[in-house]
N, C-alpha and C positions, 0 to 999 in steps of 0.2 A: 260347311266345314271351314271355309276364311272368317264369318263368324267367331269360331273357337280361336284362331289362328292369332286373332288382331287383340283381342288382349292377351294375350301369353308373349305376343312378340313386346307390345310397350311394358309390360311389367319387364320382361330380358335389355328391353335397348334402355329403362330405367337404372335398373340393375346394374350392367355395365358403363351408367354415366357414374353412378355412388361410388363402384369399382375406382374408375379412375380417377375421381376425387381426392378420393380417400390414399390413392397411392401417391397422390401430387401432393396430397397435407402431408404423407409421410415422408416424403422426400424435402419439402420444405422443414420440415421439423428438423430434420437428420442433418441439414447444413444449417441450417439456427444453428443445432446444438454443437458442432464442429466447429464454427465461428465465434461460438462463446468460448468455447472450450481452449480456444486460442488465444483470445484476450484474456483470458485467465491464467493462462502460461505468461503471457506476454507482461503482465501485472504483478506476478507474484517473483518472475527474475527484476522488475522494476522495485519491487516491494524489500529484495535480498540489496543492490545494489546501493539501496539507498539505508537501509540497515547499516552497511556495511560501509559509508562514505559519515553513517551517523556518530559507528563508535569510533573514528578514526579523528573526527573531529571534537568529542567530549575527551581524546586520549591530549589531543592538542590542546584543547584547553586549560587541561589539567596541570600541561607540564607547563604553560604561560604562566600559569597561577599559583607554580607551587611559590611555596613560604619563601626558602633561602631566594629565588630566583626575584622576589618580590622586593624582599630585605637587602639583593642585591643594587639593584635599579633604585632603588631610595638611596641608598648613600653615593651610588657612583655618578649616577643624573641629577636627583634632585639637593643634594649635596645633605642628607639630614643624616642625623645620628641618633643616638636611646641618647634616652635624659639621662644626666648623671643621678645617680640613688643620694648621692649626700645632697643635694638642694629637693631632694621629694618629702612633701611633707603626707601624712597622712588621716584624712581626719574621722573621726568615728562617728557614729551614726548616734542621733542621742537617745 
């Protein structure tokens, strides 16, 4: 009867090694995925922040560069003026 006994017990103490494998990969799996799942939180409020620091800076840019602000700074800095129109000649294409 121990005969019967001794493979039946290594196929159960096998069994119970796969068991606890399998529950240790799941466990490991389950905090992988909880710890990606964080960096992914943690990227996507970096990903808003920086959205958000992006359009504040083309909004800057924008107003550096508008026209009058431009046409300002040329005459009061760099002291230039429009050409007068009676000394422009114009000449045609032949």
């Amino acid at each position: 009867m121990n005969s019967l006994l001794a493979p039946n017990a290594i196929v159960l103490v096998i069994l119970l090694m796969l068991l606890l494998l399998s529950s240790l990969g799941l466990v490991a799996s389950t905090h992988q995925v909880r710890d990606d799942y964080a960096r992914l939180q943690s990227l996507e409020l970096q990903r808003w922040q920086l959205q958000e620091q992006y359009t504040r800076l083309l909004l800057e840019m924008n107003t550096w560069a508008a026209p009058h602000r431009v046409g300002q700074i040329a005459s009061d800095t760099l002291s230039m003026n429009a050409p007068d129109l009676s000394v422009s000649h114009s000449v045609k294409e032949p």
